[in-house]
BAVEXGU-364478 format. One record per residue (C-alpha): residue number from 1; x, y, z. Coordinates in Angstrom, 3 decimals, decimal comma. Last residue first. Layout:
BEGIN
[rec NUM [X Y Z]];
...
# end
This chain:
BEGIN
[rec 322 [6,687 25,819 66,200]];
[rec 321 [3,864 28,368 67,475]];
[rec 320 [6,667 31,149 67,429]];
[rec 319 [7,699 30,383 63,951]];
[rec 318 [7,671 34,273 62,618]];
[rec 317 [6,681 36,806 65,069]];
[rec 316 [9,558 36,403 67,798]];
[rec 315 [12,015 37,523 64,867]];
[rec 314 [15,876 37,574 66,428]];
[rec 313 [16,676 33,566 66,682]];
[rec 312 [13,980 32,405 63,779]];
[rec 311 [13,278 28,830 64,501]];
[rec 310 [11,233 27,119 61,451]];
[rec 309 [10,332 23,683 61,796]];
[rec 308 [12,388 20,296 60,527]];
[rec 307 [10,562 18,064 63,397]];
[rec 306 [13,802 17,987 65,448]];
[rec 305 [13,517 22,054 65,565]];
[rec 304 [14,575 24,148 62,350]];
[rec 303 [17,619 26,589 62,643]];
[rec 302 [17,268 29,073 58,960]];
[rec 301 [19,933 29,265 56,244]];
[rec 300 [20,150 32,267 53,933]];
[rec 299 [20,036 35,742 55,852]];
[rec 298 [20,947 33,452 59,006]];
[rec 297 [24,584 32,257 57,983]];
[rec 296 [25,932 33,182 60,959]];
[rec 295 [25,628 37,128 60,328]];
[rec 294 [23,839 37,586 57,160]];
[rec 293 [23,670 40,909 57,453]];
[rec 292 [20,272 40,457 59,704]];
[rec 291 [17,948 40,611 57,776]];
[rec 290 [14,836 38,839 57,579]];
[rec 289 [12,342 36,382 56,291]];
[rec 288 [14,618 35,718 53,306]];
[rec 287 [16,221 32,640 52,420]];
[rec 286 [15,582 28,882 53,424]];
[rec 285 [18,318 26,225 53,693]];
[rec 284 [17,751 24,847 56,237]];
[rec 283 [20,371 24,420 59,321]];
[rec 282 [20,708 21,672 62,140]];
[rec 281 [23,562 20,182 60,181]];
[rec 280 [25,410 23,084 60,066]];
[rec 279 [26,538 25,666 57,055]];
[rec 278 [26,081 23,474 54,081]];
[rec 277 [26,886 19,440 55,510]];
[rec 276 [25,400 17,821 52,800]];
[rec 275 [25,393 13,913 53,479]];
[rec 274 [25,678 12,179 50,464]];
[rec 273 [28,499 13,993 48,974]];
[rec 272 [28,560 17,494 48,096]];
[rec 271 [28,140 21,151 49,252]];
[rec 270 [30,027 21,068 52,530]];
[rec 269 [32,212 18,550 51,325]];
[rec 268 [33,918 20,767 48,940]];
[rec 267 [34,858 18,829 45,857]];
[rec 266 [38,193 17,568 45,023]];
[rec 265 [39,186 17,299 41,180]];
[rec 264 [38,370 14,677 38,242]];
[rec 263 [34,735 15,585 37,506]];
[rec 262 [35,824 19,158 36,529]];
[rec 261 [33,683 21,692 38,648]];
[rec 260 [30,377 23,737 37,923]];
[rec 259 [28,061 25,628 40,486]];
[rec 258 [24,312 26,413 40,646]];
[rec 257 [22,403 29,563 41,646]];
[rec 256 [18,894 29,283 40,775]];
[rec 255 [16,132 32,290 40,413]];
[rec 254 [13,002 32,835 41,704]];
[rec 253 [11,641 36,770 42,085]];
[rec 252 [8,573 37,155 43,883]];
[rec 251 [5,536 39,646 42,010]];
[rec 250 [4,167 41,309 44,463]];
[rec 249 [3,196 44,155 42,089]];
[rec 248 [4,702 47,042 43,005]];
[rec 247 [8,095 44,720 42,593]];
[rec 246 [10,710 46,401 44,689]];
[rec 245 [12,923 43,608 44,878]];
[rec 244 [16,436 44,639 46,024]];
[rec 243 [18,822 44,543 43,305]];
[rec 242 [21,015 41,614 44,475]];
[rec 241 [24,852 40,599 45,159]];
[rec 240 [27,942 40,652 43,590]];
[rec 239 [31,734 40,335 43,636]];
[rec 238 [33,654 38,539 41,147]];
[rec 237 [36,609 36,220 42,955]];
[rec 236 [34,648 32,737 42,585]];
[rec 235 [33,871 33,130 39,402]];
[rec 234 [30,881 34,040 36,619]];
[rec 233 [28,227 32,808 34,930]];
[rec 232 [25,390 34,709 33,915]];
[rec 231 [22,564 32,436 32,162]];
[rec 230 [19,090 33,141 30,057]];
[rec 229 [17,035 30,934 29,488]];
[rec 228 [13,638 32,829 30,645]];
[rec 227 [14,359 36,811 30,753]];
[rec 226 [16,430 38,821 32,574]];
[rec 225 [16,581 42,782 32,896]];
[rec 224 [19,888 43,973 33,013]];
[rec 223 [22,883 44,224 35,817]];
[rec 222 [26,401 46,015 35,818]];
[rec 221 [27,351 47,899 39,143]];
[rec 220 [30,077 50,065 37,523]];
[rec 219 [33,920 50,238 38,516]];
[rec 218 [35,885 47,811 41,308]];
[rec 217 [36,644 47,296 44,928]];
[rec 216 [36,749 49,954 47,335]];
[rec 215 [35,231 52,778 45,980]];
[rec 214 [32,033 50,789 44,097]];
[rec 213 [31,808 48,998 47,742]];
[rec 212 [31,292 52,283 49,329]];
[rec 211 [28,590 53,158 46,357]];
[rec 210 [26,983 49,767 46,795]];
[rec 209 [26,179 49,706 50,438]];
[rec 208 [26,417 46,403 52,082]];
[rec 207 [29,312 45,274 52,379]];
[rec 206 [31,196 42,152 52,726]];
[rec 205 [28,447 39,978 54,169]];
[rec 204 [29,324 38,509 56,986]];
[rec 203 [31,896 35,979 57,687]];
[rec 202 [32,707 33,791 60,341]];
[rec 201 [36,155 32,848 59,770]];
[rec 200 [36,107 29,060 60,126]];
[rec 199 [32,456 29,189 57,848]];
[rec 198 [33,120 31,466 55,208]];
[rec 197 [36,806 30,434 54,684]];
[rec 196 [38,980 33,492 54,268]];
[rec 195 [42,046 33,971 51,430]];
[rec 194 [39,105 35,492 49,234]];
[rec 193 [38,644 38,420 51,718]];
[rec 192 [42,553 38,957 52,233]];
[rec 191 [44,503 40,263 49,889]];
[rec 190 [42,623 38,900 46,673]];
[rec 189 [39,882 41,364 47,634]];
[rec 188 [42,356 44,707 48,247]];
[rec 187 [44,156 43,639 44,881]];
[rec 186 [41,195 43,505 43,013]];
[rec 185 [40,869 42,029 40,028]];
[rec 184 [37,696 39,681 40,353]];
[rec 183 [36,325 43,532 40,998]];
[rec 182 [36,848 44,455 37,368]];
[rec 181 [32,589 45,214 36,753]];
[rec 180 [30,892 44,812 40,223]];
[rec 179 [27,669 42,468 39,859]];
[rec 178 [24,134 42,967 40,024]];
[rec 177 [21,563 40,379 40,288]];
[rec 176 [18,117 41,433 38,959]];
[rec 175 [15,341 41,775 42,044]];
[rec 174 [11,856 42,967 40,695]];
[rec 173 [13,806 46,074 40,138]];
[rec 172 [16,183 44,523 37,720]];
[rec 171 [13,497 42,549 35,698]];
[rec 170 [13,496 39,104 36,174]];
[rec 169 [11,481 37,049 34,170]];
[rec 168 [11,085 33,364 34,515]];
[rec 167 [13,815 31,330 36,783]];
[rec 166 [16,397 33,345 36,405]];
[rec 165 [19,694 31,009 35,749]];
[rec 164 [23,020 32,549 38,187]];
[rec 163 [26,116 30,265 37,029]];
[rec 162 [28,782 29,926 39,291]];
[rec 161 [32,371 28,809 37,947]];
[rec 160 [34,831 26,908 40,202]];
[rec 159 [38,867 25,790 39,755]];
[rec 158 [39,161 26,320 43,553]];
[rec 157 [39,767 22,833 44,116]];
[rec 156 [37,784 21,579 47,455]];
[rec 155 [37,571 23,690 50,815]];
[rec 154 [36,961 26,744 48,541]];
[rec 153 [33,217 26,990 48,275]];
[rec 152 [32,322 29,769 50,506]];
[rec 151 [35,191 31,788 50,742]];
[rec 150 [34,765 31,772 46,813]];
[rec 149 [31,526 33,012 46,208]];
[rec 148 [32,059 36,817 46,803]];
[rec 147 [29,858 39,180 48,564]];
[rec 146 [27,704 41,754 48,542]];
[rec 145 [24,242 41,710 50,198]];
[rec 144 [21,396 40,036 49,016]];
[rec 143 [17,726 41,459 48,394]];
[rec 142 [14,162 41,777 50,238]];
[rec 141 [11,662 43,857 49,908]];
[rec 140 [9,170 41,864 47,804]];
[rec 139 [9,822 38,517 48,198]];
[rec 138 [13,278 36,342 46,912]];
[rec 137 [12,863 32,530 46,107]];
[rec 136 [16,250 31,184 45,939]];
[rec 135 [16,885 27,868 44,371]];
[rec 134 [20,800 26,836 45,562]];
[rec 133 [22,062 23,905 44,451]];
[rec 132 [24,032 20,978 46,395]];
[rec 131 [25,084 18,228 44,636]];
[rec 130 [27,735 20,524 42,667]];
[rec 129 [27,640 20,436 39,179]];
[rec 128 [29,797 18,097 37,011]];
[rec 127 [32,197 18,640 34,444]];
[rec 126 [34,155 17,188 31,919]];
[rec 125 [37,804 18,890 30,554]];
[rec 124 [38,960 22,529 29,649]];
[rec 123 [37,273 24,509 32,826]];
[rec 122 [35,767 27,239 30,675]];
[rec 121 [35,019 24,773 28,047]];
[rec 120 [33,362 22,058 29,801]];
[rec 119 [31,125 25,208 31,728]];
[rec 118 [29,552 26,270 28,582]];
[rec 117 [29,107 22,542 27,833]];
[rec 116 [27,506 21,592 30,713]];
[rec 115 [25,100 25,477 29,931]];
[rec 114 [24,158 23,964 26,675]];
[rec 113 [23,310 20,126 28,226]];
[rec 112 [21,275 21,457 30,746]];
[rec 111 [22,409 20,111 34,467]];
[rec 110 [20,970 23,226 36,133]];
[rec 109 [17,924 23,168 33,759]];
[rec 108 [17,243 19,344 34,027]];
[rec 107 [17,559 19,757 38,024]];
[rec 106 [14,708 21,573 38,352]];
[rec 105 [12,533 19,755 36,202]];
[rec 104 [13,482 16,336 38,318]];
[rec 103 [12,881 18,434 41,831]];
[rec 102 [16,102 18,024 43,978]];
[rec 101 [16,559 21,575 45,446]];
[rec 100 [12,958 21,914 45,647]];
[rec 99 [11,741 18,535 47,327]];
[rec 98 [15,187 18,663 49,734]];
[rec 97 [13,933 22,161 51,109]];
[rec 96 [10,438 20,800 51,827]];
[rec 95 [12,270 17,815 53,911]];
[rec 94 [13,592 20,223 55,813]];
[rec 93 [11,299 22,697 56,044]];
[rec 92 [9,057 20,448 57,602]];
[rec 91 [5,775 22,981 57,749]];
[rec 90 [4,130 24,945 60,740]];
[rec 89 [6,415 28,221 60,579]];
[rec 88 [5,944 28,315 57,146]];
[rec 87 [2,374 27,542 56,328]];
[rec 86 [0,954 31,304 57,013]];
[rec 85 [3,314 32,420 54,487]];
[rec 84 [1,726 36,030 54,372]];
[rec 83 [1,387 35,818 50,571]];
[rec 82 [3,637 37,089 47,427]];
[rec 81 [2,894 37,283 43,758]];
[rec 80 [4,465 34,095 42,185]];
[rec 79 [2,856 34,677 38,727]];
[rec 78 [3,687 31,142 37,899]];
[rec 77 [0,705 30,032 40,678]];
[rec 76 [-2,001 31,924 39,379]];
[rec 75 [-3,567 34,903 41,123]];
[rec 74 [-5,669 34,386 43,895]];
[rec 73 [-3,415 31,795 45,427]];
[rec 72 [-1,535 34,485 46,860]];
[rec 71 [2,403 32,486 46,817]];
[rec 70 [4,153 31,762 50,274]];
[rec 69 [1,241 30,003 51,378]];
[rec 68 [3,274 26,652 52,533]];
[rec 67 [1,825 24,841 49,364]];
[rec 66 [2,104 27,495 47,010]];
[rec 65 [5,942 26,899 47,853]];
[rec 64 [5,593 23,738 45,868]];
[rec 63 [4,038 24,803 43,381]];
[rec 62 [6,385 27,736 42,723]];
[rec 61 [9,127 25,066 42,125]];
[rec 60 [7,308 22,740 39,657]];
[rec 59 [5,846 25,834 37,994]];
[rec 58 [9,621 27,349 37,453]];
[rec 57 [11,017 24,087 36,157]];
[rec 56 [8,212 24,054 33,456]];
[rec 55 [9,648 27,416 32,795]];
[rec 54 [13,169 27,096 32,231]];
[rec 53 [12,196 23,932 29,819]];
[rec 52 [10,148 26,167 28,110]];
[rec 51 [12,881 28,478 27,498]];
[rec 50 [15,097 26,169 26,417]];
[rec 49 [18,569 27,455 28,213]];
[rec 48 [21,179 29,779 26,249]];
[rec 47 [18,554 32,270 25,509]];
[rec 46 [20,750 35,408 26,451]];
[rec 45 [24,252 34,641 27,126]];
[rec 44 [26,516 37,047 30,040]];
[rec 43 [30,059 35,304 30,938]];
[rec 42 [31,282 36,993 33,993]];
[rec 41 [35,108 38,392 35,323]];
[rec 40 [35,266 40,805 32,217]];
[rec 39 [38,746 39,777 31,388]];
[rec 38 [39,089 36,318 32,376]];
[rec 37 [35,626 35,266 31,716]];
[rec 36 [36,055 36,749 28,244]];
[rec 35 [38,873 34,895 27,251]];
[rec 34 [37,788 31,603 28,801]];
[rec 33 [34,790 31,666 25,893]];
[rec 32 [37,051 32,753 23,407]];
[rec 31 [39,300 29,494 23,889]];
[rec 30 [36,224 27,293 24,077]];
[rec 29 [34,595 28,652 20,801]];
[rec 28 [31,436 27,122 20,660]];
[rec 27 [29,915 29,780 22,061]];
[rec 26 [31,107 33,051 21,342]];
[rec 25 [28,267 34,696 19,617]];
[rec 24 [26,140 34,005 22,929]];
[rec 23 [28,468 37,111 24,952]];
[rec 22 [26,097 39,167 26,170]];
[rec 21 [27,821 42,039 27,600]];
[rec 20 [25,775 43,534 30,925]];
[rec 19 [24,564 46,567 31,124]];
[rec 18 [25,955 49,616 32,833]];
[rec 17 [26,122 51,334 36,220]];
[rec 16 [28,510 53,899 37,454]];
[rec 15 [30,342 56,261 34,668]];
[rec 14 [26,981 55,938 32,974]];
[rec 13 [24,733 57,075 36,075]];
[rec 12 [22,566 54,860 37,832]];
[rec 11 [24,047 55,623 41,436]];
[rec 10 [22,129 53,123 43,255]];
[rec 9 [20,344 53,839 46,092]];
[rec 8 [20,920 51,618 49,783]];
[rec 7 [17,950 49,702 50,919]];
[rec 6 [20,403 46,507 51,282]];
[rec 5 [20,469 47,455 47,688]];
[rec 4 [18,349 50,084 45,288]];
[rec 3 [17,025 50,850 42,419]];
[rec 2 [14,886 54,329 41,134]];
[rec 1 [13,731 54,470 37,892]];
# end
């Protein structure tokens, strides 16, 4: 099998890529738990969400973009194999957005009462998830480049955990995070990278070829192939990214990032609050449709118009009737 990133080949060889750990016959024990995250940088469980739950979340999500033709609707809808998107560039991605991000099944698997507890231990008190959360739909061909969360959550306390929930199967090549074993300990990261803020800094992604990043900042590229429940959380210094979907059937991968603070500390107001503020006001978020290293944001978050339509600065082809 081959894999790659950012269209770059992964070197699949034992000394270079490996499975991840699942570590379910720890919880309950809050002081093993924080063990693990410390030394392995992640926290792997299989099953740790219902299932079912997991999946009724998936068919309120993938209905929704059925609606803007992002999903052929010759095949069923929870099969999410790929269309043109002929409704995009016509459509109120704005409000759309909102209606994913705040769907009630949605938000009953972020908020799960397994995976608050998970996160209660690691951070020793009660938690909350962030307003914000982050339901990515990825389409054949594309991925994520590397990076770290932290410079883009840190104007709050930095006492965060991410968790990354597939949303239905993911198999690696149908686009499987991967994440750097021992990179939340390096040196060259803490030096500088996770000083930055995202936004006052301007930051790209930090690489986006895996074997340079291998050589800079940690060991193997560890990944497997996901399933319905289960849950990788990990921290704001481990670095990691996507597999880039090469699904030969069109399948599109969906998947949730969501992340976890104590109740009683500050929260970053560009991810909480009333009023999100994300990366600009004026913004959507809405990935894919492009690459362009994410430079300002744009692999992610999209301009709309005052209507909430799509305006893509480099692609001509996609929203030019908006």
């Amino acid at each position: 099998m081959r894999l790659t990133t950012n269209g770059h080949s992964l070197d699949l060889s034992p000394e270079r890529f490996g499975e991840l750990t699942d570590a379910s016959g720890s919880l309950g024990d809050a002081r093993a738990l924080r063990e693990i995250l410390d030394e392995r940088g992640y926290l792997f469980f299989r099953r740790l969400i219902d299932p079912e739950l997991v999946l009724a979340a998936r068919h309120e999500i993938l209905t929704k973009y059925a609606i803007l033709g992002e999903i052929d609707d010759r095949h069923p809808v929870d099969e999410a194999i790929a269309s043109d998107g002929h409704a995009v560039a016509h459509a109120n991605l704005r409000a759309f957005s909102e209606s994913v991000r705040c769907g009630h099944l949605y938000r009953s698997v972020t908020d799960a009462e397994p995976l608050l507890a998970v996160h209660e231990a690691l951070l020793g008190g009660p938690v909350r998830s962030f307003d914000f959360r982050w339901p990515r739909f990825v389409r054949p061909g594309e991925g994520c480049g590397f990076h770290c969360d932290g410079p883009y959550m840190n104007r709050g306390t930095d006492r965060i955990v991410s968790s990354w929930i597939p949303l239905g199967r993911v198999r690696r090549e149908e686009g499987a995070l991967v994440l750097l074993e021992n990179s939340h300990r390096s040196e060259r990261l803490h030096g500088g990278y996770l000083r930055a803020d995202a936004d006052v800094d301007g930051l790209e992604w930090l690489d986006a070829d895996p074997s340079v990043t291998q050589q800079k900042y940690g060991d193997r590229w560890l990944t497997t192939d996901f399933h319905a429940g289960d849950v990788l959380c990990f921290g704001m210094h481990t670095l990691h990214g996507a597999i880039d979907n090469a699904s030969t059937t069109g399948r599109c991968r969906l998947s949730s990032d969501s992340r976890y603070q104590r109740i009683d500390e500050p929260a970053d107001p560009r991810w909480n609050g009333e009023r999100i503020e994300g990366h600009g006001g004026s913004r959507v978020f809405y990935p894919g449709l492009g690459t362009w290293n994410n430079r300002d944001f744009q692999d992610e978050w999209k301009d709309v118009d005052e209507r909430g339509r799509l305006v893509l600065r480099d692609d001509p082809s996609i929203g030019a009737d908006s």
